[in-house]
C-alpha positions as CSV (number, residue, x, y, z in Angstrom):
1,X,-25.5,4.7,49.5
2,X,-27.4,5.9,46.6
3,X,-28.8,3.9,44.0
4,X,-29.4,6.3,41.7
5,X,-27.2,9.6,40.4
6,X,-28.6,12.2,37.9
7,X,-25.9,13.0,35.4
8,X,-25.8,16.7,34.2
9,X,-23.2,18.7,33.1
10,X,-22.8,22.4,35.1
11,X,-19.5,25.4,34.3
12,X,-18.0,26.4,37.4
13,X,-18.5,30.6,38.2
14,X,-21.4,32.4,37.7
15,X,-20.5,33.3,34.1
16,X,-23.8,34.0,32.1
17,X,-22.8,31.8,29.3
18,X,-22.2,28.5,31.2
19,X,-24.7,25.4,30.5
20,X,-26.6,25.2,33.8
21,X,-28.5,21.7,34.4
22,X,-31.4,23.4,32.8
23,X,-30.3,24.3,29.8
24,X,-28.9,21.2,29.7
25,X,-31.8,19.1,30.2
26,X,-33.8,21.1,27.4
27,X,-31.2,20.8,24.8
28,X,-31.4,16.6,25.5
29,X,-35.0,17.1,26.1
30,X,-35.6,18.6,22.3
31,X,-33.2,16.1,20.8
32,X,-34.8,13.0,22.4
33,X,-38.6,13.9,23.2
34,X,-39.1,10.6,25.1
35,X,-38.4,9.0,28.6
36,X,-37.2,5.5,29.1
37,X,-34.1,3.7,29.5
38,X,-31.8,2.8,26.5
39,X,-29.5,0.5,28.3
40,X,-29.9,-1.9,31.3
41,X,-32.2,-1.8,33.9
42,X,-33.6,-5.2,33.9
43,X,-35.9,-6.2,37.2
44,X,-35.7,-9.7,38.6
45,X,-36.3,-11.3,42.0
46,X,-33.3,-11.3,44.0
47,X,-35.4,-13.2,47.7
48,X,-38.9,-13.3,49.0
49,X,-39.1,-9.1,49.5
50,X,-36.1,-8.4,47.1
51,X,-35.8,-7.1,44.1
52,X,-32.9,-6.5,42.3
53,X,-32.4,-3.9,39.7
54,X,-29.4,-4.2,36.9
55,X,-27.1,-1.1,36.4
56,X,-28.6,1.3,33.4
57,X,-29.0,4.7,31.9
58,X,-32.1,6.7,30.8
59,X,-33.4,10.2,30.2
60,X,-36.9,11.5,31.4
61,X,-37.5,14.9,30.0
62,X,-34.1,15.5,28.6
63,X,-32.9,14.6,32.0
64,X,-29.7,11.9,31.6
65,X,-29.3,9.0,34.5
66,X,-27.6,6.2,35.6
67,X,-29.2,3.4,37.4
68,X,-26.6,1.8,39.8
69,X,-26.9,-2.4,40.5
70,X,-29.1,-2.3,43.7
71,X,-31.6,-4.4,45.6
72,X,-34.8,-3.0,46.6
73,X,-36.7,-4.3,49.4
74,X,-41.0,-4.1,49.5
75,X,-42.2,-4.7,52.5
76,X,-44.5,-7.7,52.6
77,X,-48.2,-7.8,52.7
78,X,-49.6,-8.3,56.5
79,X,-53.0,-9.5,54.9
80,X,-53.6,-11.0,51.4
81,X,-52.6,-10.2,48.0
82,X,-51.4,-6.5,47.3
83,X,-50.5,-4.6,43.9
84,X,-46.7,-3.2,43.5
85,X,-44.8,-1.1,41.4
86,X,-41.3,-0.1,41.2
87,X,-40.9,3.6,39.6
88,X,-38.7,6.2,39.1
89,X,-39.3,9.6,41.0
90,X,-37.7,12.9,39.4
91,X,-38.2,15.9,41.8
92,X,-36.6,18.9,40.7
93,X,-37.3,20.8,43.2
94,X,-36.0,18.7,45.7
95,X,-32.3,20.3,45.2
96,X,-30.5,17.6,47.9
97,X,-32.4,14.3,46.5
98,X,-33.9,14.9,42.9
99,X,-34.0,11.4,41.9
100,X,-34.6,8.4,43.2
101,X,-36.0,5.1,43.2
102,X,-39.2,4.1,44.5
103,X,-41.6,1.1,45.7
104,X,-45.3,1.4,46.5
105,X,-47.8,-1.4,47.0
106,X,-51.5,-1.7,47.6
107,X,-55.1,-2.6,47.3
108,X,-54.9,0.0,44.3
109,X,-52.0,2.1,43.1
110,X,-51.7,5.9,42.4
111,X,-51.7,7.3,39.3
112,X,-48.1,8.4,38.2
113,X,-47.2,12.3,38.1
114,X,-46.0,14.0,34.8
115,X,-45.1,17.3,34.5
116,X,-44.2,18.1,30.7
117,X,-42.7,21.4,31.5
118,X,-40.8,19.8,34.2
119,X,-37.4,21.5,33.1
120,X,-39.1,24.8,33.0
121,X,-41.4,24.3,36.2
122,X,-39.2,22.6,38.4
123,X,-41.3,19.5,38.3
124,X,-42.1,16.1,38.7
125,X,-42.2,12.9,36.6
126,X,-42.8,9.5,37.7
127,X,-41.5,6.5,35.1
128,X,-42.7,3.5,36.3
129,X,-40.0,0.7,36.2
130,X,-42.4,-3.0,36.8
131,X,-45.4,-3.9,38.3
132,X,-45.4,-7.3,40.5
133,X,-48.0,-9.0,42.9
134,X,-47.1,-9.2,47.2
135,X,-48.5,-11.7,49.9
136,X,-47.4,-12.3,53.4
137,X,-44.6,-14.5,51.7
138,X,-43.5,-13.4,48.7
139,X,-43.5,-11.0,45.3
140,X,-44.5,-12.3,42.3
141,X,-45.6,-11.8,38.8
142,X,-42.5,-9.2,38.0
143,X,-43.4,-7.5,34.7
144,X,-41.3,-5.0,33.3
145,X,-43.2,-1.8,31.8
146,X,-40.1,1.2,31.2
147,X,-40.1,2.4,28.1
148,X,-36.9,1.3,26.1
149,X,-35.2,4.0,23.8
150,X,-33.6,3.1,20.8
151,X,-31.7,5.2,18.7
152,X,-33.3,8.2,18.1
153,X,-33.0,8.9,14.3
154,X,-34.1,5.3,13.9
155,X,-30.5,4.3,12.2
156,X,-29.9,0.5,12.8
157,X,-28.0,-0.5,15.8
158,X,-25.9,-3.2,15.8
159,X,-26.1,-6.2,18.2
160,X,-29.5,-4.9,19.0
161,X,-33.0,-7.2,19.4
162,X,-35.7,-5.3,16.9
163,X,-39.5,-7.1,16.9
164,X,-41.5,-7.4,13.5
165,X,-42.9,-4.1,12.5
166,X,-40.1,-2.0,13.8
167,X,-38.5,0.4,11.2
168,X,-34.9,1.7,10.7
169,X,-33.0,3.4,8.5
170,X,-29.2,2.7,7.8
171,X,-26.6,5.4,6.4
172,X,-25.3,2.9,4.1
173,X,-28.7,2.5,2.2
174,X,-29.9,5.2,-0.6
175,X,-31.2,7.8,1.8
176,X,-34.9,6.9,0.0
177,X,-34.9,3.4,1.7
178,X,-36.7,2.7,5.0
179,X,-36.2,-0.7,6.4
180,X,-39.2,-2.9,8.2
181,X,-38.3,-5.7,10.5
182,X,-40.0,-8.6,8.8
183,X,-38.3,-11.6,11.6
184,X,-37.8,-10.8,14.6
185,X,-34.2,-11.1,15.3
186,X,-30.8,-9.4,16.9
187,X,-28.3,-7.7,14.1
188,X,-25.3,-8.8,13.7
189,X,-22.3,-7.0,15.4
190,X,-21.0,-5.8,11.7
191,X,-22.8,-4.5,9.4
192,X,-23.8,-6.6,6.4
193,X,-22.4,-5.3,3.4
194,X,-26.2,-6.4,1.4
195,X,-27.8,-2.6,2.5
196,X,-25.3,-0.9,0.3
197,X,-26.9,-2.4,-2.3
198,X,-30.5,-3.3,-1.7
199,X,-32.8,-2.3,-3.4
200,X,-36.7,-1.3,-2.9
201,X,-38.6,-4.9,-2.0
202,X,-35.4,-6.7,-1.3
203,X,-34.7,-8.4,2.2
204,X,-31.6,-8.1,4.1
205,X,-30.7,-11.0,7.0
206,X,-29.0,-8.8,9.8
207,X,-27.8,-11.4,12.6
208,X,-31.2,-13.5,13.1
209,X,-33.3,-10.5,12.3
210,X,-34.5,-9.8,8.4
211,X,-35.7,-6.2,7.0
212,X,-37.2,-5.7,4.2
213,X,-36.6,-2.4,2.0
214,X,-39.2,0.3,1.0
215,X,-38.9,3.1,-1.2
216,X,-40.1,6.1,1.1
217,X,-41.4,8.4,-1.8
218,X,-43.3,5.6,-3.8
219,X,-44.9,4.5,-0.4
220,X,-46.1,7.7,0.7
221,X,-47.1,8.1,-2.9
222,X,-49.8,5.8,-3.1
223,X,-51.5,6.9,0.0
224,X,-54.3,9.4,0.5
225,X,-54.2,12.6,2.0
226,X,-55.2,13.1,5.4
227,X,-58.2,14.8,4.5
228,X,-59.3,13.3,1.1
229,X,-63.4,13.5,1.3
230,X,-63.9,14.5,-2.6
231,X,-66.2,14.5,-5.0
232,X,-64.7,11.7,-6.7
233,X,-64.3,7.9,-6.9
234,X,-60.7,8.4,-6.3
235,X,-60.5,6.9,-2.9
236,X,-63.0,4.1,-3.4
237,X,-66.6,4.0,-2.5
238,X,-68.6,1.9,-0.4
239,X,-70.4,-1.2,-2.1
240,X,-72.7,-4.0,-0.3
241,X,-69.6,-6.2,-0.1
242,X,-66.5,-3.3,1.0
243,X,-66.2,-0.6,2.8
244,X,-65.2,3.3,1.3
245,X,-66.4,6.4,1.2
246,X,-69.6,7.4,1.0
247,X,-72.0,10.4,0.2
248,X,-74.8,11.8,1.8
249,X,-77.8,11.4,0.4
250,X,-80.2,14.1,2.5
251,X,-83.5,13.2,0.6
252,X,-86.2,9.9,0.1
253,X,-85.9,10.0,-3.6
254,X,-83.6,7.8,-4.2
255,X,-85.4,5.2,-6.5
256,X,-82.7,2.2,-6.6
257,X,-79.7,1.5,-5.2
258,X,-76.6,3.1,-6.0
259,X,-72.9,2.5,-4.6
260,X,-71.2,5.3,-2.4
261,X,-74.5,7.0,-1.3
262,X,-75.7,6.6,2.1
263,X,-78.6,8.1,3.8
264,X,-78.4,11.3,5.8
265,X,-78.9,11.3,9.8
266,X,-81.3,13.6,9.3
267,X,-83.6,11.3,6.8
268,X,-83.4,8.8,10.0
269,X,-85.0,11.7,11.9
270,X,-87.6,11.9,9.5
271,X,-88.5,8.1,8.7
272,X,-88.7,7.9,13.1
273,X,-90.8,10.8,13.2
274,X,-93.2,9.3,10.8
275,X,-93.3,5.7,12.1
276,X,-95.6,3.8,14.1
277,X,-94.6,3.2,17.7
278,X,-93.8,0.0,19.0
279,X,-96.9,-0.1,21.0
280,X,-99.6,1.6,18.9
281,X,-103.0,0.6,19.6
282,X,-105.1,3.5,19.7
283,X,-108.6,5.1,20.1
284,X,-108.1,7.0,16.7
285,X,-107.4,5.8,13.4
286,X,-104.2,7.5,12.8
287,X,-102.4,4.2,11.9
288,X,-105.6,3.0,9.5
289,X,-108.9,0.7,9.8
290,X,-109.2,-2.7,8.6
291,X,-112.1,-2.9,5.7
292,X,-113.3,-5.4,3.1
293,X,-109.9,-4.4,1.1
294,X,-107.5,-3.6,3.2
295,X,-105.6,-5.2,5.9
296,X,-105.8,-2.7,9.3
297,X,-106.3,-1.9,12.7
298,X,-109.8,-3.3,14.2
299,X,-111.1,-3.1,17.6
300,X,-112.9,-5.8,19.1
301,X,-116.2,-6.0,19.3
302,X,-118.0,-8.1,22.5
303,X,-121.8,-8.3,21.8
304,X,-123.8,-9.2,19.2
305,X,-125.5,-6.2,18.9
306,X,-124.4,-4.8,15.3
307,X,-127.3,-4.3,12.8
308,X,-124.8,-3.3,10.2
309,X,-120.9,-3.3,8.8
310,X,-118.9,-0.6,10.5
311,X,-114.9,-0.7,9.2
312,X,-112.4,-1.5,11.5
313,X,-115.0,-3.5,14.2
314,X,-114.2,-7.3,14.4
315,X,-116.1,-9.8,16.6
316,X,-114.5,-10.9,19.8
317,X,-113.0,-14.5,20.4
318,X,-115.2,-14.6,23.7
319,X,-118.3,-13.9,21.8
320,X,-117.4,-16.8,19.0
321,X,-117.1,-19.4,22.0
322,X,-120.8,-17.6,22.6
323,X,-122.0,-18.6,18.8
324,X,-120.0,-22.1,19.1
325,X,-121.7,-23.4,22.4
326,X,-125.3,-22.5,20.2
327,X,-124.6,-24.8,17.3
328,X,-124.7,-28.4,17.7
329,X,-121.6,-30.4,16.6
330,X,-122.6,-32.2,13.0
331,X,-121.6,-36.2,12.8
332,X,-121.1,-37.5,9.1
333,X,-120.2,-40.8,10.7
334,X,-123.0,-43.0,12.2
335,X,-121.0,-45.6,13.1
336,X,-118.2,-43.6,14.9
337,X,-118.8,-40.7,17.1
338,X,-116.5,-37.9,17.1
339,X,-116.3,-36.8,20.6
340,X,-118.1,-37.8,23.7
341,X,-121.6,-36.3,24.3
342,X,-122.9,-36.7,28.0
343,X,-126.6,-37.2,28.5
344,X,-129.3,-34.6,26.9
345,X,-125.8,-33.2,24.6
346,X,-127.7,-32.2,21.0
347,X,-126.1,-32.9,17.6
348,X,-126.8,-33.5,14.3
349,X,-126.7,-36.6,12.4
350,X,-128.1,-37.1,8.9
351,X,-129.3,-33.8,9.1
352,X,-131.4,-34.6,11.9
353,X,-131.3,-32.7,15.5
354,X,-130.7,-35.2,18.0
355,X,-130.2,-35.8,21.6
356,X,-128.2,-38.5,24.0
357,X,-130.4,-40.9,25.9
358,X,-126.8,-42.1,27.5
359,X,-123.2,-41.5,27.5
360,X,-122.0,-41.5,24.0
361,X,-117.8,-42.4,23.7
362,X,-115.9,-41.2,20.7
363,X,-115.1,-43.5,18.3
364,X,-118.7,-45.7,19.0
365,X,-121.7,-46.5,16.7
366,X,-124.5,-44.5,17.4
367,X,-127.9,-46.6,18.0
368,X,-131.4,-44.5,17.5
369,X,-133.2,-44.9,20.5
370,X,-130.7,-46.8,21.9
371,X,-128.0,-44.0,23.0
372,X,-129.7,-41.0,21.4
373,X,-133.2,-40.3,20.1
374,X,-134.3,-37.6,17.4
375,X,-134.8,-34.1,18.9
376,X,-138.3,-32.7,18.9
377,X,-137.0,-29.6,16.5
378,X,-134.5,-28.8,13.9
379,X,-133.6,-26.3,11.6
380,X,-136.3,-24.1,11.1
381,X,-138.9,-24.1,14.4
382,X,-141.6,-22.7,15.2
383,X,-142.5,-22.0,19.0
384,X,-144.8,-24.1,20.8
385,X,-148.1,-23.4,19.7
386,X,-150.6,-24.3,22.3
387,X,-154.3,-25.4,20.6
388,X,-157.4,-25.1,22.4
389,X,-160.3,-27.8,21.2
390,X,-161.2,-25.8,18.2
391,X,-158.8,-23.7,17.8
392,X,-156.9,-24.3,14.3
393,X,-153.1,-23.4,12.9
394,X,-151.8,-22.7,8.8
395,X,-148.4,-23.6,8.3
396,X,-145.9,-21.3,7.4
397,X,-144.0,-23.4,5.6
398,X,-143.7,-26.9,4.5
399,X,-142.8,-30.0,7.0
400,X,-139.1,-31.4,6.1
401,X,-140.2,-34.4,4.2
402,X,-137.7,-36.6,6.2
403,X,-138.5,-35.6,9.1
404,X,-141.4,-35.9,11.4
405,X,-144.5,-34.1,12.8
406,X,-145.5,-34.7,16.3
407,X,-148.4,-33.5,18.5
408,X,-148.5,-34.1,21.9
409,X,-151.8,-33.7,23.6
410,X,-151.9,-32.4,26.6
411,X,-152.2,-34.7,29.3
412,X,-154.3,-33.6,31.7
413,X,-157.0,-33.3,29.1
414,X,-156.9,-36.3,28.9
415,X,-158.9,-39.2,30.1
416,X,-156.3,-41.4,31.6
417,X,-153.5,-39.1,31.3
418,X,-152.9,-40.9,27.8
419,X,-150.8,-39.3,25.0
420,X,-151.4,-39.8,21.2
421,X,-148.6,-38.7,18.9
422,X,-149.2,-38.8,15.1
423,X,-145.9,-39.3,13.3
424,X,-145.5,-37.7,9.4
425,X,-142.4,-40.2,8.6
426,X,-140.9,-42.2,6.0
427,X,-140.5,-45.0,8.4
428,X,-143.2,-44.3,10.1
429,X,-143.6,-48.1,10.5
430,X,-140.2,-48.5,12.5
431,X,-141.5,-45.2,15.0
432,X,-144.7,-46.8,15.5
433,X,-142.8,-49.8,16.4
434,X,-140.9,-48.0,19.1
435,X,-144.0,-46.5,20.5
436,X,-145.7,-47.8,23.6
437,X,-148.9,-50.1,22.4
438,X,-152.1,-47.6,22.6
439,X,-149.9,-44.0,23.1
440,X,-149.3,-43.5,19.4
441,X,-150.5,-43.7,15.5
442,X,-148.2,-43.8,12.6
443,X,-148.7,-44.0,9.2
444,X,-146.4,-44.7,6.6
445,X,-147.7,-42.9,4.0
446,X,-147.8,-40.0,5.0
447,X,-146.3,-37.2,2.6
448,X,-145.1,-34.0,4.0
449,X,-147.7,-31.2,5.0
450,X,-147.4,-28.2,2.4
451,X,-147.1,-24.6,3.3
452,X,-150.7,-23.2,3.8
453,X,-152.1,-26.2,5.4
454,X,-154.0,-25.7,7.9
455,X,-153.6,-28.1,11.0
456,X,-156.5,-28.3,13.1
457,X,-158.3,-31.2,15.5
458,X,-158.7,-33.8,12.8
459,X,-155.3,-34.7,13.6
460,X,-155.7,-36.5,16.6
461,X,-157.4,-38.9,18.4
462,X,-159.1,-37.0,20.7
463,X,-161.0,-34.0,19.0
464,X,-162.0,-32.2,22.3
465,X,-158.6,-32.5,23.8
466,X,-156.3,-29.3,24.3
467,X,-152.4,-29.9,22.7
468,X,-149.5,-28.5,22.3
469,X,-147.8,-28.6,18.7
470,X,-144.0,-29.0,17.6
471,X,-143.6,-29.0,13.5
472,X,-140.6,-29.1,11.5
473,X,-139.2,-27.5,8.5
474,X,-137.2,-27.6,5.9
């Protein structure tokens, strides 16, 4: 038996002016331009494979039907979980069957066939009734998705379920009035006498549901035009803190900022076009040099080869470290060390160049001849100057006054192999002390040795020996 009949109405003959099905269908069709059902139809399961489908009516393009009480059976999945659907199929062309109901399940699910011009065309249309979820045991997760018509002018039915948002209208209202469902609800079976009377604002309670009124012509009145771009503030511009409409500024001479103009795409264009890349080193100087004054690009310099400034040409971090290992760390403690030297390590301390005898620790004392002794130069050195027997030197400048002047003869000049050292010191006395007996003269008195002095043989001991000499400078 059928579980689904298409009503139409047909006149009997072949008489011109008879109402076919056709004409028919596009007189419903223009009167009601939507497809659903506006009574029944509700989808439940009636067993594992079953479901069953409550007696309704509908229209799908100006087609009217009537869905007869029926189970439908799916057949179960053989492997896993499987999409369904349950849908109506209209076929016009299918003069013996046009219309029936349908269930399809699968991995995925076809898309539904419209035809618009169905009535014309002899078409097809697919409305799709539920979806639901199939195993090897059972359907589940029924939802129903067909359309639900309502009445078709929008006047308020009675004993009918409305959600909030919905509008009506009512033919016992002012014809001006609208009504919006405010609470969801079901009217009432009578009418309530209150939308005779109502005015714009007001609420009416129908059944459990409430609408509230509007004035149609004073709420259209108050909104813009579909196309409202002007050249006025009448639709409200765009500020920092709202959104509105906005002008298009196609220029960069806009000196402060003003509401409601916005800059052109085309001034993006430009600002990109005339920025600096991401990544923009470079063998040019397109993007500027750094200088004395101004902050910039520089590229690295790794030598120390530069006679002169050259913009934009900055000293490299490896050739710092060079500089760094050539200076000797200064102590201004002499009782705590800062770091740990290692043996023959060089630093200064009381502005003296000076040299580990042993493993210095941070943090201990320092102890002259003890765990370092006093470098033979500092600051300002000359090289070693090698003396022959009567050979002679001036001084080109004048011996640090708290420092020393040592002269080491050579030794195998030497009878003996002995060495003298004279010693120009303000504690000479403590030097001589540390001195081996016989390998060294100090004198206390000394003063330092001006610039111009000339150093010759008389200094020593041993006037036909050859030496080498090391002074210091201030």
């Amino acid at each position: 038996m059928a579980n689904i009949v298409l009503k139409t109405y047909a006149a009997g003959d072949n008489n011109q002016g008879s109402v076919t099905p056709q004409n028919d269908a596009l007189i419903y069709q223009a009167a009601v331009p939507v497809n659903g059902l506006f009574f029944g139809g509700a989808i439940t399961l009636s067993s594992a494979n079953v479901l069953h489908v409550a007696a309704g009516m509908g229209i799908i393009g100006g087609r009217f039907f009537e869905v007869l009480e029926s189970d439908i059976s799916v057949q179960l999945s053989a492997s896993g979980d499987l999409l369904g659907r349950l849908y109506i199929h209209l076929d016009l062309s299918n003069a013996d069957n046009p219309i029936e109901i349908n269930a399809v399940t699968g991995a995925s699910l076809p898309a539904l066939q419209g035809d618009p011009d169905l009535n014309i065309s002899n078409g097809v249309f697919d409305m799709e009734l539920c979806t639901f979820s199939i195993n090897e045991l059972t359907i589940s997760n029924i939802v129903q998705t067909f359309p639900t018509i309502t009445a078709v002018n929008n006047q308020i039915r009675r004993a009918t379920a409305y959600s909030a948002n919905d509008f009506v209208l009512c033919q016992s209202a002012s014809g001006a009035l609208i009504f919006i469902c405010t609470t969801a609800g079901t009217t009432a079976v009578q009418e309530p006498t209150a939308y005779a009377s109502v005015a714009s604002g007001s609420n009416v309670t129908d059944g459990t549901a409430v609408f509230k009124a509007y004035n149609l012509y004073s709420w259209i009145e108050g909104k813009a035009p579909k196309s409202h771009a002007s050249t006025g503030t009448t639709y409200g511009i765009g500020t920092t803190t709202k959104y509105g409409h906005c002008m298009t500024i196609n220029g960069l001479t806009q000196a402060s900022h003003a509401d409601g103009k916005a800059l052109s795409a085309y001034q993006g264009k430009v600002l990109n076009d005339n920025k600096a890349p991401n990544n923009h080193a470079s063998s040019a100087t397109t993007y500027g040099v750094g200088t004395t004054a101004n902050y910039g690009h520089n590229k690295i310099i790794d030598d120390l080869t530069k006679t002169a400034l050259t913009n934009g040409e900055s000293l490299s971090a490896h050739q710092g470290n060079v500089l760094g290992s050539l200076i000797a760390p200064i102590e201004s403690n002499a009782s705590s060390a800062s770091k740990t030297y290692a043996i023959g390590e060089q630093f200064i301390l009381n502005g003296l160049l000076s040299e580990a005898t042993a493993a210095i620790t941070q943090g201990s004392a320092f102890v002259l001849d003890g765990n370092y002794k006093l470098s033979d130069s500092i600051t300002k050195q000359m090289s070693n100057i090698f003396m022959g027997s009567a050979e002679s030197i001036t001084l080109p400048y004048t011996t640090k006054k708290a420092g020393f002047l040592m002269i080491y003869i050579n030794p195998s000049s030497v009878a003996g192999g002995t060495v003298h050292i004279r010693v120009n010191r303000s504690d000479g006395s403590t030097l001589a002390s540390a001195l081996s007996s016989g390998n060294g003269e100090a004198n206390s008195s000394w003063v330092p040795i001006p610039k111009g002095a000339t150093i010759s043989q008389n200094y020593i001991n041993n006037a036909s020996a050859s030496y080498i000499f090391y002074p210091l400078f201030n």
